[in-house]
N, C-alpha and C positions, 0 to 999 in steps of 0.2 A: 517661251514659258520658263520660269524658272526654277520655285521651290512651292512643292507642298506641306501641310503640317501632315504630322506622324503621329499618331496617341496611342500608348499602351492599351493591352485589352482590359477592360476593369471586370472587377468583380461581379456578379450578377444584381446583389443588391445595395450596389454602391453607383451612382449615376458618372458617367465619365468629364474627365473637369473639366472640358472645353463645355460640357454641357451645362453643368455648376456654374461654371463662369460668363455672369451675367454679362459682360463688359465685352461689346462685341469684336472690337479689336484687338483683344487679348491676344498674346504672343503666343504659338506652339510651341509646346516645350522641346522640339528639336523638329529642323527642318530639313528637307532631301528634294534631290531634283525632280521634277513633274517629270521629265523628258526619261529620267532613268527609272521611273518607274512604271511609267508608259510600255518602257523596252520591254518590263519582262514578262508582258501579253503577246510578245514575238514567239512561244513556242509552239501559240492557239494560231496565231496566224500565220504562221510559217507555210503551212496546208495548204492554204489558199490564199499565198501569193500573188502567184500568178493573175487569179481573178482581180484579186485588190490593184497590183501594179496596172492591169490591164485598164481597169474602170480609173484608174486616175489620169493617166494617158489619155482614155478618152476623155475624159472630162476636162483634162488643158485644152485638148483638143477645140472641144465644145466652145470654151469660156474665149481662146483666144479667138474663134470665128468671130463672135461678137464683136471682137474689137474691128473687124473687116466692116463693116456697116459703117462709122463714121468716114472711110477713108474712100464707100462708092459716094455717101453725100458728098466729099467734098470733090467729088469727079464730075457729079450730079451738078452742083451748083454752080463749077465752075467753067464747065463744059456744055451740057445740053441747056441748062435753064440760061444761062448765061448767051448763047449764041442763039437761042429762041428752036430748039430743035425738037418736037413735040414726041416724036420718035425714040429719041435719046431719052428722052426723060420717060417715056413707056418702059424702052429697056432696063433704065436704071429704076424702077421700081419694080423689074421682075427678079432681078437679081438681086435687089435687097430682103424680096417675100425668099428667094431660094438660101441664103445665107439663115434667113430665121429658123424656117424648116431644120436644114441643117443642124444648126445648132442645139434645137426640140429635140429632135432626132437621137443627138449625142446625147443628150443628157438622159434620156428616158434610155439608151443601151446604155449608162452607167447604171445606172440605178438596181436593172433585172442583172447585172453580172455580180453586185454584194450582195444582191439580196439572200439567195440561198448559201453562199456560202459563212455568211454573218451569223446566221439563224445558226448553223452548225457551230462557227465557234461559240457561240453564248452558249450551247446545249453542252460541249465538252465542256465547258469552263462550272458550267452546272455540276455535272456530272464528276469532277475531279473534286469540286467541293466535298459534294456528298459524299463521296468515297471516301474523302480521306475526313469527315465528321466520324461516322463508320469507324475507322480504326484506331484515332485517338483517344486515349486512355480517359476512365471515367473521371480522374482529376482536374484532363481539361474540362470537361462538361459539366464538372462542380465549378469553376469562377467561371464558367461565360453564362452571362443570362441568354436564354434560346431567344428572345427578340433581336437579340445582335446579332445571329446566327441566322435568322429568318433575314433581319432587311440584307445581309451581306449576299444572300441566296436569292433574293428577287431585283430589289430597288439596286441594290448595287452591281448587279448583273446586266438590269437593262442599261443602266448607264454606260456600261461598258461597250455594248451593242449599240448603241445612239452614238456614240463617240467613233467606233470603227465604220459607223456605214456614214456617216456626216463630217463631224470637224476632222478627223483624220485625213481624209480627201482634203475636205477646203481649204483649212488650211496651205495645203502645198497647191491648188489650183488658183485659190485667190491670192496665193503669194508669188503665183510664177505669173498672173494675168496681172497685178500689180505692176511689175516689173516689165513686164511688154508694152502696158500701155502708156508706164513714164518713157520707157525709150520714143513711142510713137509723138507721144508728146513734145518731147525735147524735136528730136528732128522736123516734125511741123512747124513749131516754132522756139528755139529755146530759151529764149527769154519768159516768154509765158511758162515755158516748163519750168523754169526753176522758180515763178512763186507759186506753182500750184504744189509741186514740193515743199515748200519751205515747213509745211506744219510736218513735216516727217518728221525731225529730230524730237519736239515736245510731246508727239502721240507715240512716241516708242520710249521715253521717260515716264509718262502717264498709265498707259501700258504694262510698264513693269512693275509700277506702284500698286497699280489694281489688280495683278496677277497676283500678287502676295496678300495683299489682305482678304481676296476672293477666296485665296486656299484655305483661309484660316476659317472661315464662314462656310464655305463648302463644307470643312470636316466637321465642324459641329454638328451644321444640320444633319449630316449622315448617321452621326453616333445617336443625335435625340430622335432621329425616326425607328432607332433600334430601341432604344429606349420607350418610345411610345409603343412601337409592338410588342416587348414584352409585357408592357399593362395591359394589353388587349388581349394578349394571350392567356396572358394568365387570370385576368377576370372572365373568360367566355371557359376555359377548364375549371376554375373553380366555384363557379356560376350558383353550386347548392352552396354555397359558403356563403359568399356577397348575400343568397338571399334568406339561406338560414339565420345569420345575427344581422340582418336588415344592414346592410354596410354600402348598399349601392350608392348610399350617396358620397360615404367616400372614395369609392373607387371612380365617381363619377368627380369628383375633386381631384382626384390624383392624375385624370386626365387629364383635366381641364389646364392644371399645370404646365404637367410637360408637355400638352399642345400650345398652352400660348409661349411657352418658352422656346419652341419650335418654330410659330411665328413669327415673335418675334425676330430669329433668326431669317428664318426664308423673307422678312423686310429690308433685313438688312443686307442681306446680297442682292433685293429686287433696290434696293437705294446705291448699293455699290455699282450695279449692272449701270441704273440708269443714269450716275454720274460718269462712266467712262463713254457709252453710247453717246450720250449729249455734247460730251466735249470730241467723241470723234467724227463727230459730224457737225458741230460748230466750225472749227478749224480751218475743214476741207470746205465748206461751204463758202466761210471767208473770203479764202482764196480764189475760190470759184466766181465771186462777186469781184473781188481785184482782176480777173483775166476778162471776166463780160468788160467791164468800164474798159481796160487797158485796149484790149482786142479792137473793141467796138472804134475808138481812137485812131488807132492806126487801120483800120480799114479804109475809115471818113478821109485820111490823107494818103492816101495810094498805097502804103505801105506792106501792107497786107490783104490779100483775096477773102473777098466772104466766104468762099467754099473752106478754106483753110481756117478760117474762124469757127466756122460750121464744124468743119472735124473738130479743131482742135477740143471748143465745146460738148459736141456728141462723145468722144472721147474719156472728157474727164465726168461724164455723167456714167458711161457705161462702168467705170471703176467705181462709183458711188457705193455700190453693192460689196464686192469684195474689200472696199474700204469699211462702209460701216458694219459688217459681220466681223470685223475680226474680237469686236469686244466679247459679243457673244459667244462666239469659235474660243477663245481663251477661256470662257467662263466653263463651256462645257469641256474644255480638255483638263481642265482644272480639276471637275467634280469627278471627272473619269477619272485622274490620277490617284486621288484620294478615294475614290470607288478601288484605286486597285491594290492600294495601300492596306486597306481592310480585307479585303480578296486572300492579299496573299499573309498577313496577319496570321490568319487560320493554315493555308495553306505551309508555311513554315515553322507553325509548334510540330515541336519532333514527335518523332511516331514512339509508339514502347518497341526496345529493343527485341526483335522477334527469336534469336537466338545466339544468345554471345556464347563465348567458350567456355567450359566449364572450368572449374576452379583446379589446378592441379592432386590437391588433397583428395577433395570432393566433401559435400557434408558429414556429418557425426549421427549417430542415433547418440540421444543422450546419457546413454548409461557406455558412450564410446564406440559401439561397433560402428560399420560403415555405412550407410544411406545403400550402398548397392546389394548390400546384402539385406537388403529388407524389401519386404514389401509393403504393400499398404500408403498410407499417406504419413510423411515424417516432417515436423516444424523442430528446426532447430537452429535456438538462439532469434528467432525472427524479432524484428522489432519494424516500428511503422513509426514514422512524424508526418504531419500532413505538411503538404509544403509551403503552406503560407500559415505556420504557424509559429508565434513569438520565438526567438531564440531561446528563451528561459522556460520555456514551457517543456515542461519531461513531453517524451515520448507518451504513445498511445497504447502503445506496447511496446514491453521494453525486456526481450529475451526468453518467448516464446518457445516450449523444450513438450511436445506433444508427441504421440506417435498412436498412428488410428492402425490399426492389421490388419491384411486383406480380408475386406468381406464382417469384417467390425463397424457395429453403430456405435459410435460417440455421443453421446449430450455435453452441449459446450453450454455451461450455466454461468453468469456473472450477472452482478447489478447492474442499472440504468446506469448508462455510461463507460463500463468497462470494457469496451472495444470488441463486441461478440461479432457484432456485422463487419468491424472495419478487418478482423481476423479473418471472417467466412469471407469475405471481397480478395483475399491476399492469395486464396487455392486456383481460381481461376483468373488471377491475375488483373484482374478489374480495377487493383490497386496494386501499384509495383512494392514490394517492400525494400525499408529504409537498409537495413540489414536482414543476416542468417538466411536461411537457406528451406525451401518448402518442396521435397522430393514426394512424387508416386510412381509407385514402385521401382526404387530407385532412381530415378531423374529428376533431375532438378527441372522445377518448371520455368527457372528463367532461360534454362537452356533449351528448351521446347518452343517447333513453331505455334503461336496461336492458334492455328487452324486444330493441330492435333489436340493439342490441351483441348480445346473445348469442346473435342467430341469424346473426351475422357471424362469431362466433369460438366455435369449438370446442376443446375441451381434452380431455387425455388425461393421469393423474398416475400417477406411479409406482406408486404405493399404491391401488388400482382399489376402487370401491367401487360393489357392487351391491346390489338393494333384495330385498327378500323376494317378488319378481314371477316371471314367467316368462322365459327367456330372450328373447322377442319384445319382451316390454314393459323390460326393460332397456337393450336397442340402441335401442327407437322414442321413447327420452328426448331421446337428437340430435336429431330429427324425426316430430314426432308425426304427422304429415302422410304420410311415406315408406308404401310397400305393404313386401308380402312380398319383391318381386323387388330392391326396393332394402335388405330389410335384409340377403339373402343376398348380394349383392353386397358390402356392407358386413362382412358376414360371412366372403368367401373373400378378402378383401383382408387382412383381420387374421389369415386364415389360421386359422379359427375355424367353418369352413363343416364339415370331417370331424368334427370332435368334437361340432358342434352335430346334426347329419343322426344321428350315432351314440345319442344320446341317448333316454331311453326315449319320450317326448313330444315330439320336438324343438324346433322354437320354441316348444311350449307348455309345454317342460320346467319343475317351480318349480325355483332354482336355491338357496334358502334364505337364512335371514339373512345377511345379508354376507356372499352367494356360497360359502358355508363346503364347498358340497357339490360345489364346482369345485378344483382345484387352482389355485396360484400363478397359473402361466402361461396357465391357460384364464380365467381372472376379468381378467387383464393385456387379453388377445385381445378378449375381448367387452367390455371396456372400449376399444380401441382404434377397433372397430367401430361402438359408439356415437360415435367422435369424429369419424368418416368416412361415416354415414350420411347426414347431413345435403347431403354438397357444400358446405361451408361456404369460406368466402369465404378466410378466416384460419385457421390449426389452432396451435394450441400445444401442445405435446405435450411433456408433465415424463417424460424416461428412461421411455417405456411398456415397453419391450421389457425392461429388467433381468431379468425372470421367466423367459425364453425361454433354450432353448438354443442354440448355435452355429447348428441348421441348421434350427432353425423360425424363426429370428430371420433367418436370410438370406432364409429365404423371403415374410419379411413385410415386409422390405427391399424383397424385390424390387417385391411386389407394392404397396408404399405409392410406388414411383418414379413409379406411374399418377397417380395422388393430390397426391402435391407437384408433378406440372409441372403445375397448375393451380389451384395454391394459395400462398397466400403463410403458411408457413410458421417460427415460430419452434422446435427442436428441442431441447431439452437433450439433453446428450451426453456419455457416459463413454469412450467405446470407438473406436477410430478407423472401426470397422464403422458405427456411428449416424454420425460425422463425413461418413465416404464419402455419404453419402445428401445433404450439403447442397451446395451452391455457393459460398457461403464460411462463415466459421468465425469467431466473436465473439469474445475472451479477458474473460473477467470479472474481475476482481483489483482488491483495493482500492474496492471500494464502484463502478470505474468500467467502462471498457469499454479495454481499453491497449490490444489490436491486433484489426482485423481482415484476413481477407484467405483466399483457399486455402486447404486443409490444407498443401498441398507449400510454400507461401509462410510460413505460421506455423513450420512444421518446421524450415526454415533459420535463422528470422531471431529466433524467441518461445525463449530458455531454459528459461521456464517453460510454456510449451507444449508443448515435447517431454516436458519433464517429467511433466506432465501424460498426456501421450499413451505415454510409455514403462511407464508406471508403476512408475518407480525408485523406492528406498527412501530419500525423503529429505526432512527437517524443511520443515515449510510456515512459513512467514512468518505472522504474524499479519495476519489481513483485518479491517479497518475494518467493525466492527458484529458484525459474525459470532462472531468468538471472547472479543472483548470481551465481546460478549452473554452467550455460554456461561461465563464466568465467572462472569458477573450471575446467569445463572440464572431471567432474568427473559423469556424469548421466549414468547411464544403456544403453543398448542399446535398450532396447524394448518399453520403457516409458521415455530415457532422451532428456530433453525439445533440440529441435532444432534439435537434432542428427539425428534422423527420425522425425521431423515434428510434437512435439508437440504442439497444437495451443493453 
């Protein structure tokens, strides 16, 4: 083996360009060895060694018995049939059924000794995926489209499994049976050995040709089956969309696409496979025609024994097999290469740093004093750039100077686009900031392990998202620790306590994929309830209520006043109803923080705060980062402004 291609991860809504590019033997934009990427599935197999070494052993074991068969025919032929010994010739067909057996034998205890221990590495290899999906920052999971994430989790895992329990063996069985049986060859006769050899040199030139263009086709196909499942994902999740503006038939278009574009491709490694197959067994067959004539020849004039022709024939037939598998055996070590290349893709985006050292100074409160003498939540100087955004494009926020006091509710107010959510994302960390510094109660949270941070700070986002669980285990995600009594409280606080009691199971209701069998406002509710289960220290809460109407929203107003006097609270806020619930009120504009203070205080003295709060009909200013972005085009998916509703 020698090189596979390598393709950077692409953006979710950008297709990857071996996939774009139509031209099927297009070049990888850089190449690496199959063999060294193979190796670094050595720390899944390390484990079970033992078994693997063991079943390969047997399995030479196995493949070289096989080659014993040709050499009792030519005992057979030359000996019992030959001197007329009917006897002889019984024994020598008992002992070629016992060599078969044999052989069955070995190969079926190969087989049950990978089998479970294979099954275990494909499950770690699962399992360290997921994990480390899990801990990776929300930025990565803004450029990967989850279809690429899905096939690297299944299709590219089985492959991996297919490869360790098949061509991994074969390979070294049909390459050490190869090689036993030209030796057998040669010493039977070595003339005949050396032209059944002769196609070695141009099948290992041939070989190498098609090892490289196979990688380059392998990887494709793998990138556009990611690509095809994230169409398929994303049309069966958004399914009342497609069929609210009747769009099925493009989505039924967009398939059709990048299936035939995937076709295509899976043709074109099924025309590569069957051009190297064909030539590896044209070759050897040649050859194999040259030794019947030659053979045949020197029998007719004494030269050579028919039992010895016999072997030698039986011989280079029993090789036909590990001959003609190597094209295949190369094809799938190939795709498992580039299956592991994608593997470890994901597996090598760094982790967010969980706690580096703190800065010697330590932060500022803005008016100077020190972050350790404070309480409460302090931003200072914070600034955010997304990381795939134009050079020239300002910041999203650019010097952030806030401070919440313990047990203080904030309303964080700005226009559409002015970085409200990508700000509330930066307290718990869900987005690393570019600079400054974001302490509670006095610590810095980049020096905080994750685990602590987020059982400090709670969240609640506009957009609610629930798991395919019951209602119980949805809300017991804030708190896995909380009973029953804490989640209904958590529950009548969100005002979520009659609808859940109404329900046919109640907390043990399933509530379905992405809550689908809740309305808007009940998935908002038990999403909020999850953010209050806990009694968390901190709550950030992105516009939970938007879902609600006038008077279930008051009532959950009322009942969250319990909750913020004893929390320090940041709120994002549309409505002067979400404003009334804080203590003072942020203005967000221009990447910074230009007023705080009261609502009745901002109303006099903020133009664009009333504006804001009036909600007049009139032209916004362009925000630093935000609109600029949306020009670009270039924001994340989880946090870029307008694409999901940055406000």
């Amino acid at each position: 083996m020698s090189t596979v291609s390598e393709n950077p991860p692409q953006p979710p809504d950008t297709p990857p360009e071996d996939a774009a590019d139509d031209s099927p033997d297009g070049a990888p934009p850089k190449e690496r060895s199959a063999v060294r990427s193979l190796l670094r599935l050595w720390p899944y197999v390390r484990p079970v060694r033992v078994r693997l070494f063991s079943a390969a052993v047997v399995a030479i074991v196995a493949s070289c018995t096989g080659l014993v068969i040709p050499l009792v025919l030519k005992w057979i032929v030359d000996g019992p049939v030959a001197d007329g010994d009917s006897a002889g010739v019984w024994w020598g067909g008992g002992l070629l059924l016992a060599v078969g057996v044999a052989e069955a034998v070995l190969f079926g205890f190969r087989r049950w000794l990978v089998a479970r221990p294979l099954a275990g590495v494909e499950a770690s290899l699962r399992a360290d995926l997921f994990g480390r999906l899990q801990r990776l920052p929300v930025a990565f999971h803004d450029r990967w489209a989850s279809g690429q994430l899905l096939s690297r989790a299944t299709t590219d895992l089985m492959l991996l499994r297919l490869f360790l329990a098949f061509p991994l063996t074969f390979l070294l069985v049909n390459g050490v049976t190869i090689v036993v049986g030209c030796v057998i060859l040669l010493v039977l006769d070595w003339g005949l050995g050396l032209v059944v050899l002769a196609p070695v040199v141009p099948l290992v030139l041939l070989c190498s040709v098609f090892e490289g263009r196979y990688a380059v086709a392998a990887r494709r196909a793998q990138d556009q089956v990611g690509d095809l499942t994230t169409v398929v994902e994303e049309s069966v999740l958004g399914i009342r969309i497609v069929k609210g503006f009747g769009r099925h038939r493009s989505q039924a278009r967009a398939f059709r696409e990048l299936s035939g574009r995937l076709l295509s491709t899976e043709l074109h490694k099924a025309r590569l496979l069957a051009w190297i197959w064909a030539v590896i067994m044209t070759l050897p067959e040649l050859a194999l025609g040259v030794v019947l004539v030659l053979g045949t020849v020197q029998v007719a004039d004494g030269s050579l024994s028919a039992g010895t022709l016999v072997a030698f024939l039986s011989t280079a037939l029993a090789l036909r097999w590990p001959v003609d598998s190597i094209g295949f055996l190369l094809a799938m070590s190939n795709e498992a290469a580039t299956a592991t290349d994608r593997y470890f893709e994901v597996m090598d985006e760094p982790l967010p740093p969980d706690a580096p050292k703190p800065s010697a100074t330590g932060p500022k409160h803005p008016d100077g004093e020190a972050a350790s003498e404070l309480g409460g939540l302090l931003m200072s100087g914070v600034r955010f750039r997304f990381p795939d955004a134009p050079p020239t494009a300002p910041p999203v926020l650019d010097g952030v100077d806030l401070h919440l006091r313990p047990g203080e509710t904030m309303a964080l107010v700005g226009a559409t686009g002015s970085g409200k959510t990508t700000l509330t994302a930066l307290v718990p960390r869900l987005l690393e900031t570019t600079g400054g510094t974001i302490t509670l109660d006095g610590v810095d949270v980049a020096t905080m392990p994750t685990e602590r941070l987020r059982r400090l700070v709670a969240v609640a986002f506009e957009e609610p998202t629930l798991f395919s669980a019951s209602v119980r285990e949805n809300v017991l995600m804030g708190a896995e620790d909380a009973d029953d009594e804490a989640v209904w409280r958590a529950l009548r606080i969100a005002q979520a306590a009659d609808f859940v009691a109404a329900l046919p199971d109640g907390l043990d209701t399933q509530v379905g994929e992405q809550g689908q069998s809740l309305s808007g406002g009940q998935r908002q509710r038990l999403a909020l309830a999850r953010a209050v289960v806990g009694r968390p220290r901190f709550l950030v809460l992105d516009d939970p209520l938007s879902a609600l109407d006038v008077h279930t929203e008051a009532r959950v107003e009322a009942a969250l006043r319990e909750v913020l006097a004893t929390t320090t609270a940041l709120v994002v806020a549309h409505r002067p109803s979400t404003v009334q619930l804080a203590d003072r009120v942020a203005l967000l504009s221009g990447g910074r923080v230009t007023a705080v203070g009261r609502h009745e205080e901002l109303l006099r003295s903020s133009a664009e705060y009333r504006h804001l709060m009036s909600g007049a009909d009139k032209p916004e200013a362009p925000e630093p980062g935000g609109a600029a972005r949306d020009r670009a085009g270039v924001g994340p998916r989880g946090y870029a402004h307008d694409r999901q509703g940055e406000r």
